[in-house]
N, C-alpha and C positions, 0 to 999 in steps of 0.2 A: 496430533498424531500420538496415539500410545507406544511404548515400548515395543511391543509385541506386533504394532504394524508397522512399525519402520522395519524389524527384522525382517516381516516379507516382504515389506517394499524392497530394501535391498538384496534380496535372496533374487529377487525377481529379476533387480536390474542386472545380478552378477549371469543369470541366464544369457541377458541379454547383449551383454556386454560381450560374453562369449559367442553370439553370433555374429559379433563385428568383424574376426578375424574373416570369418568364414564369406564376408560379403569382401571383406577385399582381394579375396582369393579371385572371386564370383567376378567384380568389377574391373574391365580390361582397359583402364585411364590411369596416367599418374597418380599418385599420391596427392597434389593439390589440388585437384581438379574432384576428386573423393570429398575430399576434407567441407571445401568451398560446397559443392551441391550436397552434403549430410545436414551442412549448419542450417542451409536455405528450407532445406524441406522443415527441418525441423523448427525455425522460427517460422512458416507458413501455417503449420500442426498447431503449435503453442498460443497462434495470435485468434485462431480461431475458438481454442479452449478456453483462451482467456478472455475477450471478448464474447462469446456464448452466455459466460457468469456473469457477463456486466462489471467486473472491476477492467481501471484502469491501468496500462504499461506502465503510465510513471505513481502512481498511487505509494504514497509513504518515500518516498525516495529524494534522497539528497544529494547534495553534490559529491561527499566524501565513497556514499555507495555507490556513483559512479567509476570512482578509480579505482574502488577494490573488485569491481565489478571486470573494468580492462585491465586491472593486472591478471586477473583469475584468467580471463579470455586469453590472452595472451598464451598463458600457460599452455589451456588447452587447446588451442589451436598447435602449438609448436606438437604438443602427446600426439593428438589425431594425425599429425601427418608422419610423426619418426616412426608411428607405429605402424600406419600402412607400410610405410618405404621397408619396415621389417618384415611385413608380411611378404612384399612382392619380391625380397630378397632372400631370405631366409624360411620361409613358411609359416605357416599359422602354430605351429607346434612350438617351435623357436621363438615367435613375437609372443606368444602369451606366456613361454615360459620368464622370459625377457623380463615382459612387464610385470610377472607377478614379483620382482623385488621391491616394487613403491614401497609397499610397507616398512622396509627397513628404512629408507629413504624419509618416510616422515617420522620414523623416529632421532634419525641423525641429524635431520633439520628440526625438530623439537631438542635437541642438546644443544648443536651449533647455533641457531637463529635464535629460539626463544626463552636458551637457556634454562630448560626444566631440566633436573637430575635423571638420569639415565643410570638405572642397577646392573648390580653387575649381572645379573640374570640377562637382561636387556640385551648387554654386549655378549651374551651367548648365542643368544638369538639371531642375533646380527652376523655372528661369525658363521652359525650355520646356514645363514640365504648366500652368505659371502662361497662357502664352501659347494652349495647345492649348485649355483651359478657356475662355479667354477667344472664342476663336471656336466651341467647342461651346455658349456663351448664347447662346441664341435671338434676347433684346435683352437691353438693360439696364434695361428699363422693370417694375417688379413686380406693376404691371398684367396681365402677361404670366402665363401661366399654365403654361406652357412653363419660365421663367425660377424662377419662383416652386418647380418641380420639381424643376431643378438644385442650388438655393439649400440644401433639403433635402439632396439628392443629394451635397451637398459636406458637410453636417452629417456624413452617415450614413460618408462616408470618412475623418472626421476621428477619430469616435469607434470605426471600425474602428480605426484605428493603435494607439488609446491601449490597445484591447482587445488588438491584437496584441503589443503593448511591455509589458503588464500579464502575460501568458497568460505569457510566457516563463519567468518565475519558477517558476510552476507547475508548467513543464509537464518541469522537469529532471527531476523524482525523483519524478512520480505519477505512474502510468497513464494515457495517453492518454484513453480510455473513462473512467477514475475522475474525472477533469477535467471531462471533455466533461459526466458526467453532473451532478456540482453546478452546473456552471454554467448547467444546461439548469432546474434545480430552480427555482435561484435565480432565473434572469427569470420563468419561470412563477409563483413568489409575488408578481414587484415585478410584472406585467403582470394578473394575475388582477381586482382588485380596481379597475382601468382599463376593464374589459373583460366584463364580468356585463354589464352594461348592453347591450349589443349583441348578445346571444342572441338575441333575437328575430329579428334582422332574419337570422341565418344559415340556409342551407338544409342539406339531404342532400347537394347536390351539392359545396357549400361545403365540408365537413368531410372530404368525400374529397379533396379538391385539399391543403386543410389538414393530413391524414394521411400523405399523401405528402411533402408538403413537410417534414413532421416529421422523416418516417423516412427518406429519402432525402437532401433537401438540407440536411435538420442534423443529424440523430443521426450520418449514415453520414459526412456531408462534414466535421462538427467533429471527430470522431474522428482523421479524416484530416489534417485540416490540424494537430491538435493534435500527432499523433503526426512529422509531420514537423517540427514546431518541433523537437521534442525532439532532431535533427539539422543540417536547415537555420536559419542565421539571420532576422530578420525582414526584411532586407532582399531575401534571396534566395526567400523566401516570398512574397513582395510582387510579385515579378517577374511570378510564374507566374498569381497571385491576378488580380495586372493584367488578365491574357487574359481575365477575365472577360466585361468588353462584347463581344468578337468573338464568343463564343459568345452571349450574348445578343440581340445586336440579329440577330446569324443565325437563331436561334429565332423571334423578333418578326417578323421577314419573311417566315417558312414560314407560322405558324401565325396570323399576324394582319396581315398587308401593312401591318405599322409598318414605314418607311424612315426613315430620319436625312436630311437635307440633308445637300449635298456638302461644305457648310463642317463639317457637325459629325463626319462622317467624318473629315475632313480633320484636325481640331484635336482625335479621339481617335485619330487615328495619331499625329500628333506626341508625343499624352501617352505612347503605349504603347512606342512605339517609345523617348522619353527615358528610359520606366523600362526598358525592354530595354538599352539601352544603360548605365544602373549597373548593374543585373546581369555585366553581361558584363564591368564593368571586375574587377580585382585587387582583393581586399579591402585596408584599410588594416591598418597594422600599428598595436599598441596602443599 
């Protein structure tokens, strides 16, 4: 993959990713009971993409890519579900604004974890998604049900990062798809046994919201986003991921007249625009 098509691969998935919100909105089931039938459809999606090309699930694969593979899983399973639980708490306006602070988050876990020096530019950075956050809360009161959303919402960004920082190992020397799909296996087993219990309450209409969301905003967009790691960095991934809330809360307002407040606007432009702004800078030298 060139340069230039990981950028639209990941433009593509940030679309996509923005219409997650809006399927949890859509989907009238818990939060693990989402998570558990996204993964499913989507290793369904993956096994037939992959098998269609004639390679192998385990092809190139070792034992050590196993465990970075279920730690990644892990990750993401824990994001897909804090994130719903944000959505059906707080709104799609709120979970995406939430989630768009990852990116500070893997750069704080690139300080604290893997010890690369962080500029003082960086902690401006940082201090502005700290600042934009702080006037996208609704209050500070957890009474709030709004706030109580967010709170989620910032869970769900924190254990993207760790997914993203995790995934990269992976993702040099497997198959984009060959990735995407274990790691789709794997939440689907840790998510399943959370989530039986909640059959009942789902419909037909449910499972179609849920099949889409599978196969569209995870089979197709993890592939995506997987496959541009394998070129872009996490940081420069992060940027694009960012744009996410703009396309969501623009969905939210077509399709269900959710508006943000003008402060929460205001304090996800500052986040969006601070991570726009480390993108744009020079990378550090090693």
């Amino acid at each position: 993959m060139t340069h230039g098509r990981a950028l639209a691969a990941i433009h593509v998935a940030a679309v996509l990713f923005g219409l997650t919100g809006i399927f949890g909105e859509l989907i009238q089931v818990g939060a693990m009971l989402i998570t558990a039938g996204r993964a499913s459809f989507a290793v369904l999606a993956l096994f037939i993409s992959i098998r269609s090309q004639g390679r192998g699930l385990r092809q190139g694969m070792k034992a050590a890519d196993f465990r970075i593979l279920l730690m990644a899983s892990l990750m993401l399973a824990i994001h897909w579900a804090t994130f719903f639980v944000a959505v059906k708490v707080g709104g799609v306006a709120i979970a995406t604004l939430g989630f768009a602070s990852f990116p500070a988050f893997i750069t704080l876990c690139e300080w604290a974890v893997l010890r690369e020096r962080v500029t003082s530019s960086e902690w401006i950075i940082l201090a502005l998604v700290t600042f934009g956050l702080l006037l996208v809360t609704p209050s500070f009161d957890f009474q709030d049900q709004s706030t109580i959303g967010l709170a989620w919402a910032v869970a769900s960004g924190f254990t993207f990062a760790m997914f993203t920082l995790i995934n990269r190992r992976a993702a040099k020397h497997l198959p984009a798809q060959q990735v995407a799909w274990w790691e789709n296996l794997f939440v689907a087993l840790m998510c399943w046994p959370f989530a039986f219990h909640l059959l009942g309450d789902s419909t037909l209409i449910d499972w179609m919201w849920i099949a889409l969301l599978g196969v569209f905003c995870t089979a197709l967009s993890h592939y995506l986003l997987v496959s541009a790691l394998t070129v872009l960095n996490a940081r420069s991934a992060g940027i694009v991921i960012a744009l996410e809330p703009v396309y969501a809360i623009a969905f939210a307002a077509l399709l269900f007249a959710q508006y943000p407040t003008s402060r929460a606007l205001l304090g996800g432009a500052i986040m969006i625009g601070a991570i726009t702004w480390a993108g744009l800078r020079p990378p550090k030298s090693s």
